[in-house]
MIDOSE-1310 file (N, C-alpha, C; in nm, 2 decimals, decimal comma, always signed):
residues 82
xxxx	+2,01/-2,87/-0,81/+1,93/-2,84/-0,70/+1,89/-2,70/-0,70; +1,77/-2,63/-0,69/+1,78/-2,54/-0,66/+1,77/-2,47/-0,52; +1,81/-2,34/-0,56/+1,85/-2,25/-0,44/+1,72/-2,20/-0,35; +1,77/-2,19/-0,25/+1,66/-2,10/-0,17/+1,59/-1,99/-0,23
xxxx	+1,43/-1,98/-0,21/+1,40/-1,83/-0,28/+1,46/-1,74/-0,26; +1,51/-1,69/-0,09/+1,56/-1,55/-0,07/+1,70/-1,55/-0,14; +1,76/-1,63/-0,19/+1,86/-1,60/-0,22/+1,91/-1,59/-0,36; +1,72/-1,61/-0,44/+1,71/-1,55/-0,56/+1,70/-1,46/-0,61
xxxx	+1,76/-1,42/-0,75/+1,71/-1,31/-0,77/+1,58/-1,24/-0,83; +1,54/-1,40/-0,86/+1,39/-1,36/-0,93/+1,29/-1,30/-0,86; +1,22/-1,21/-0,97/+1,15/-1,13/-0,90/+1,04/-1,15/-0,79; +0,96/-1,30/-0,84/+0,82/-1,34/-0,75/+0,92/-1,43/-0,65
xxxx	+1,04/-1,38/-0,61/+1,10/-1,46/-0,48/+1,02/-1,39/-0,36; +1,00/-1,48/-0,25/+0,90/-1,39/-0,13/+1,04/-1,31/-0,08; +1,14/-1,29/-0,06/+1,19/-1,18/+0,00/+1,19/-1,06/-0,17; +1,17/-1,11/-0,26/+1,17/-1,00/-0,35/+1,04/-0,93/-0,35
xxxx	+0,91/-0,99/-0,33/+0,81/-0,96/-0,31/+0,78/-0,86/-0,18; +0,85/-0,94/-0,08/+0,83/-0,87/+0,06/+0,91/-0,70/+0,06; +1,03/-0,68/-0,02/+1,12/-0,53/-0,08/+1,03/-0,47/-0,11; +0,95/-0,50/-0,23/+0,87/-0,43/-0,33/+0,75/-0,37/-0,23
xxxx	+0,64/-0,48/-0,16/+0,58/-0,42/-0,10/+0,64/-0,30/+0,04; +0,74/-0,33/+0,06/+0,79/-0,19/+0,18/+0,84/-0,06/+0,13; +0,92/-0,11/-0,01/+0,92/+0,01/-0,10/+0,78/+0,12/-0,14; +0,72/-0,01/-0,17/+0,57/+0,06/-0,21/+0,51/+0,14/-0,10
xxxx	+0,52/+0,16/+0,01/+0,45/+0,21/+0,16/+0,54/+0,30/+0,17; +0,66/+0,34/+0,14/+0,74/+0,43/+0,21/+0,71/+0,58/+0,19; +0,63/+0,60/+0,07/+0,63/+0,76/+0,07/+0,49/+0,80/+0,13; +0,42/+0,69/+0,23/+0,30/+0,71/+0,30/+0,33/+0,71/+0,44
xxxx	+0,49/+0,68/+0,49/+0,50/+0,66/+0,64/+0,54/+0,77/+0,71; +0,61/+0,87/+0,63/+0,64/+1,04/+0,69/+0,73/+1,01/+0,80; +0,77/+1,07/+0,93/+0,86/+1,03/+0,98/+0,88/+0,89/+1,00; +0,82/+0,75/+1,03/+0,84/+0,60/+1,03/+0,93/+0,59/+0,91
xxxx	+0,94/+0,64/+0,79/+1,02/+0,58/+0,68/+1,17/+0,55/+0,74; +1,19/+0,60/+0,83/+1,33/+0,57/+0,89/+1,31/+0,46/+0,95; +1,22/+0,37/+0,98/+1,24/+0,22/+1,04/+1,19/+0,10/+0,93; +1,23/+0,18/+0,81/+1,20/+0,09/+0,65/+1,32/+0,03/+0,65
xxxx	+1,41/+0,07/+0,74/+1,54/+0,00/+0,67/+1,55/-0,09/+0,79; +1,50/-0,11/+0,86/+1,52/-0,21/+1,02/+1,42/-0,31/+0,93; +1,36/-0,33/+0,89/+1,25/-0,42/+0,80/+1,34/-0,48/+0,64; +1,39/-0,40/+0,64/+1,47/-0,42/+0,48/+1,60/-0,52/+0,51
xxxx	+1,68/-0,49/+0,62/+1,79/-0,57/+0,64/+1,75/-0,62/+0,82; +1,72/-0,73/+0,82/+1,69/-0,84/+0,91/+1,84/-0,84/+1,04; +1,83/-0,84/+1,19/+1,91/-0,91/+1,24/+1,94/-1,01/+1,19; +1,86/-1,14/+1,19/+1,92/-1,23/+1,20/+1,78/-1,33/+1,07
xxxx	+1,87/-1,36/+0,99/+1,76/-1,51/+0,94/+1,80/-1,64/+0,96; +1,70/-1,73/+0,97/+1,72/-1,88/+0,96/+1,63/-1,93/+0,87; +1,68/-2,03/+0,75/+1,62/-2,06/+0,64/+1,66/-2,20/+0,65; +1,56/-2,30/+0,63/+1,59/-2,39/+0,63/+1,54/-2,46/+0,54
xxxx	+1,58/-2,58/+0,48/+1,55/-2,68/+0,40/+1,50/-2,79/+0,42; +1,31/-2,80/+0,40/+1,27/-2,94/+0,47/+1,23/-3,05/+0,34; +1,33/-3,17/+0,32/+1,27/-3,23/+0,23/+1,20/-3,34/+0,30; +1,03/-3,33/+0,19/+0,95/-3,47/+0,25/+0,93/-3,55/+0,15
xxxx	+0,85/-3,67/+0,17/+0,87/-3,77/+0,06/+0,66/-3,79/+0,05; +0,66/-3,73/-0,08/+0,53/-3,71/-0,13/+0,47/-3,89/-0,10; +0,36/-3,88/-0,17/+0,26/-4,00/-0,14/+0,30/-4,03/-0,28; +0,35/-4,01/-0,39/+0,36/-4,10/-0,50/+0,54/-4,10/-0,48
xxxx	+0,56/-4,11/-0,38/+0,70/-4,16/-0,39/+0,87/-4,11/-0,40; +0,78/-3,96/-0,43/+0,92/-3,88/-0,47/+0,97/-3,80/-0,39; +1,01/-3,68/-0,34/+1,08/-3,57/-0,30/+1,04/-3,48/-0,32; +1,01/-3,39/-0,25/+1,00/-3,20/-0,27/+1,05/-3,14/-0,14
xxxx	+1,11/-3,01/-0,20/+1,19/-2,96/-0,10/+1,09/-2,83/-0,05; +1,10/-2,81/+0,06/+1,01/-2,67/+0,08/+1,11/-2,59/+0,18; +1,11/-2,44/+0,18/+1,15/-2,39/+0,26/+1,11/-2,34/+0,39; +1,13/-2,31/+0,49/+1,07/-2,28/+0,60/+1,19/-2,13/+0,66
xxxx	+1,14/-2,03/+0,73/+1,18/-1,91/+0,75/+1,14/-1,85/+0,93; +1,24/-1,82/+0,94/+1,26/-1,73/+1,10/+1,31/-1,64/+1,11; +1,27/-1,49/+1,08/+1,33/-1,37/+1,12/+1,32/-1,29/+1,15; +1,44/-1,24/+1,27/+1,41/-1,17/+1,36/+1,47/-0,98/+1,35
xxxx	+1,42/-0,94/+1,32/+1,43/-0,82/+1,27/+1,46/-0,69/+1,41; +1,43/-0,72/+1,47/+1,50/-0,62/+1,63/+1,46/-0,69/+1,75; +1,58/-0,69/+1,83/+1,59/-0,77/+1,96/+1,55/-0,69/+2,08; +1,51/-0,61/+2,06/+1,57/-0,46/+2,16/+1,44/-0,48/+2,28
xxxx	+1,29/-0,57/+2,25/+1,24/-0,60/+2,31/+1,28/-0,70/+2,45; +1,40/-0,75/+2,43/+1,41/-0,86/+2,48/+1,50/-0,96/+2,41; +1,49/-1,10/+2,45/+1,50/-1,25/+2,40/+1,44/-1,29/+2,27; +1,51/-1,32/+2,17/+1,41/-1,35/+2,05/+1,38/-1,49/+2,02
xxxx	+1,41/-1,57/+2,15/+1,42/-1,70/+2,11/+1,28/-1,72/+2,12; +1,18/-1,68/+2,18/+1,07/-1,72/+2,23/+1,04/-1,83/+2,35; +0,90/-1,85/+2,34/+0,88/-2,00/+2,48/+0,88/-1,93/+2,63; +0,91/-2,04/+2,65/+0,94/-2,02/+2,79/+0,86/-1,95/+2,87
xx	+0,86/-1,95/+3,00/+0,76/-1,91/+3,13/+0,80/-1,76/+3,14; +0,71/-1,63/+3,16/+0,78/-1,53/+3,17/+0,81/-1,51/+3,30
């Protein structure tokens, strides 16, 4: 089976991709580079595993992703009536 991207180490994994591009920005943000690390390590993730069943019959798995990166706004659940 394989593993979730984020939890790869390969390079074209999208959280490996997503590192590279915030590393690449950091020597252009001047004082903001201190909120590179609130972007680099996530409050909270939710990764999930959706398997569907293709039109010729078989299986593929896809991942799906939720992350919430600072709460400080509020509620991160979303919805609801304000």
């Amino acid at each position: 089976m394989k593993t979730l991207s984020f939890l790869s180490e390969n390079k074209d994994s999208a959280w490996n991709i997503f590192i590279t591009q915030v590393e690449r920005v950091l020597p252009h943000l001047g004082e903001l580079e201190y909120w590179a690390n609130t972007l680099m390590r996530p409050k909270r993730a939710l990764i999930v595993d959706i398997p569907l069943e293709m039109d010729d019959g078989s299986i593929r798995h896809f991942e799906g992703y939720r992350v919430q990166h600072n709460l400080s706004r509020g509620p991160g659940k979303g919805g609801g009536e304000p």
